[in-house]
N, C-alpha and C positions, 0 to 999 in steps of 0.2 A: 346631353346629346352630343355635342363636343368631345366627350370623351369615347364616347361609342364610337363616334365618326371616327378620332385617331385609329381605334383598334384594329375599326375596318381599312383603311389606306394602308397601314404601317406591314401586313400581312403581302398586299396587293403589289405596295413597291418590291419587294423582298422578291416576290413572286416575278416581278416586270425584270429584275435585276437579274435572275438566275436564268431566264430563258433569255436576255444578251448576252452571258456568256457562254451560253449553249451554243449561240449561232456566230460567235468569233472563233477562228483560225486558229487551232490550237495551239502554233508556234508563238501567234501571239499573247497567251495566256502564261507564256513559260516569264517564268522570274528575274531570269539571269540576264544580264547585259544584253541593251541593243548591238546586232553585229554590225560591225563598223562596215560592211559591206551593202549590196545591192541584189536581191534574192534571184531578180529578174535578172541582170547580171549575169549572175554566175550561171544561172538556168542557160541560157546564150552561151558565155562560156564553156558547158560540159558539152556541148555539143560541139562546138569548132573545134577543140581540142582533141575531137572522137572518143570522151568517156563514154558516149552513147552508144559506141559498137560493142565494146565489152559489157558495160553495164545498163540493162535494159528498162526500159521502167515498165509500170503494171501493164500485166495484161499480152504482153510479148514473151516467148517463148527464152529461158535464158541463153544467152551465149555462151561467153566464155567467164567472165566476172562474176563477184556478187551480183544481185539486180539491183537496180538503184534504190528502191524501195529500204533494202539492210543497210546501205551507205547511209542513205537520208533519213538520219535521227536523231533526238534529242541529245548534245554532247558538247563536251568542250571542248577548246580548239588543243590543247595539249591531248587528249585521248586524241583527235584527229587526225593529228601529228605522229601517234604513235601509230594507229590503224596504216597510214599515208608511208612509213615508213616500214612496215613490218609485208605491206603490200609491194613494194617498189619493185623487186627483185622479180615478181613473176608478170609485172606491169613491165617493165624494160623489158622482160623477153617475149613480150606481145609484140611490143614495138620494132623491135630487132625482125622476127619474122616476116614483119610487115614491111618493111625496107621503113619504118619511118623514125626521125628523130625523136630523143625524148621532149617530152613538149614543156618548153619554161613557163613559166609564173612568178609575172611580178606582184609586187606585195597588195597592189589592189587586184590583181584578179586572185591571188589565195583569199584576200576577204570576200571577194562576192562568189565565189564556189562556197566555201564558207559557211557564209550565209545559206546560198542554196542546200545545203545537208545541213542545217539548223543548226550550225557547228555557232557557238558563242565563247564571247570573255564572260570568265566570272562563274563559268557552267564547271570547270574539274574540282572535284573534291580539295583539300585540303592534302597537302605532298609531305611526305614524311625525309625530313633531313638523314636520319638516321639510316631508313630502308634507302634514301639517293645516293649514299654513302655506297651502301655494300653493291646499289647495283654496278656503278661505275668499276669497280674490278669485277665483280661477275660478268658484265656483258662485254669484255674485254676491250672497253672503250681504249683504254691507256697503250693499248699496242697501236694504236695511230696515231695518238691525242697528247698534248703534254698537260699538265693539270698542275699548278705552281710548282713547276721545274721537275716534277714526276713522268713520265711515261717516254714512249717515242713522238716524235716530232713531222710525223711522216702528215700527219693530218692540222687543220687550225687548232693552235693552243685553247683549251676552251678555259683558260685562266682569264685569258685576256680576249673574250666574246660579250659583246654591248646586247644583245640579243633577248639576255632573260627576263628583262623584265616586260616585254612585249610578247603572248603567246603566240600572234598573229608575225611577226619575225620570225619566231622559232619555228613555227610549222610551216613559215617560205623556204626558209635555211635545208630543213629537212627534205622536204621537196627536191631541193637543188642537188643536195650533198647524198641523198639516200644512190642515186647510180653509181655516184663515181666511191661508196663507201663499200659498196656491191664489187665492184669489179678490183676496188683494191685488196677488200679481204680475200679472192681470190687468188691474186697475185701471191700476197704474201701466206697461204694457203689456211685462212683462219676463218673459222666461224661466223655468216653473219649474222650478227646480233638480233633478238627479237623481242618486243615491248607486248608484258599481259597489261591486261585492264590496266592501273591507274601509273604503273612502275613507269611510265615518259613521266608523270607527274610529277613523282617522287625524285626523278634525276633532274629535273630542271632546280624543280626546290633545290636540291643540296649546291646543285651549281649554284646558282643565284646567291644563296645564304652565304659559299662560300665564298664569292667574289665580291658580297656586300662587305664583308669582316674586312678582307682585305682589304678595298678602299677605308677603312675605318681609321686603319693602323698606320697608314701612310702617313 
């Protein structure tokens, strides 16, 4: 009898088990690192900052932006970074029209925005040294940037950036530096840069890896 009874419970739990994770919050089911940020937070934050005129949530007709619904998805805070950076340019000339300042972010409100677009550590794939190699001359970093004593000096050396190994720094840095990267490649009449899928990934890797070496060798 004991052993029937197991069979019947052991189905029933299984059973009780899968319809709680039916009814938990699917951001909560995700894998990857809790975000160091605050959900609610940053919810509050997209508004005072007016992401909310551009990008609208369900059910509103869109404006001008993606609607917040494509923003807020499953991802890691480097793809965020790159999405935050390849955006900047047409996000500063919203702002400009508008008579309004670009709007800062300090390092806790990029985590709790963050957080609100389910942006996590731990969430970008695995970065290829090799592809952060070749993008770093492809996306013509080095005409602003120096890189152990390589390129122009017009921008911070990214030899000497404390940044990589924090995503959540990198994608405030990005933030900060994406207008005024905007308005210098103008000046000096170049290209600016643009990040597919995973390639922010791949160029931190290579950064990273290579300013680990170099502390090695010292």
């Amino acid at each position: 009898m004991r052993d029937i009874g197991q069979r019947l419970i052991r189905p029933n739990i299984a059973i009780l088990f899968m319809a709680v994770l039916l009814l938990l919050p699917a951001d909560l089911l995700w894998s990857a690192e809790s975000p160091e940020g605050d959900r609610e937070q940053g919810h509050r934050l997209f508004e005072e900052k007016r992401c909310i005129q551009c990008h609208v949530p369900p059910g509103k007709p869109k404006e001008i932006g993606p609607p917040l619904a494509t923003l807020q998805r499953r991802q890691g805070l480097l793809e965020l970074a790159g999405r935050l950076w390849n955006h900047a340019p047409a996000m500063q000339l919203q702002f400009a029209e508008r008579g309004k300042a670009w709007p800062t972010l300090s390092r806790k409100e990029m985590a709790d925005l963050a957080a609100f677009l389910l942006a996590r550590p731990g969430a970008d794939p695995p970065g290829s040294v090799a592809r952060g190699q070749v993008l770093l001359l492809k996306k013509g970093c080095l005409k602003c940037h120096r890189f152990f004593g390589e390129g122009a000096g017009v921008g911070p050396d990214l030899s000497r950036s404390t940044v990589y190994n924090s995503p959540l720094d990198w994608a405030t840095g990005v933030w900060d530096h994406a207008p005024k990267m905007r308005a210098k490649a103008e000046q000096l009449g170049t290209e600016y840069p643009r990040f597919e899928a995973d390639e922010m990934v791949d160029l931190v890797t290579f950064l990273k890896t290579s300013a680990d070496r170099n502390k090695g060798t010292r």
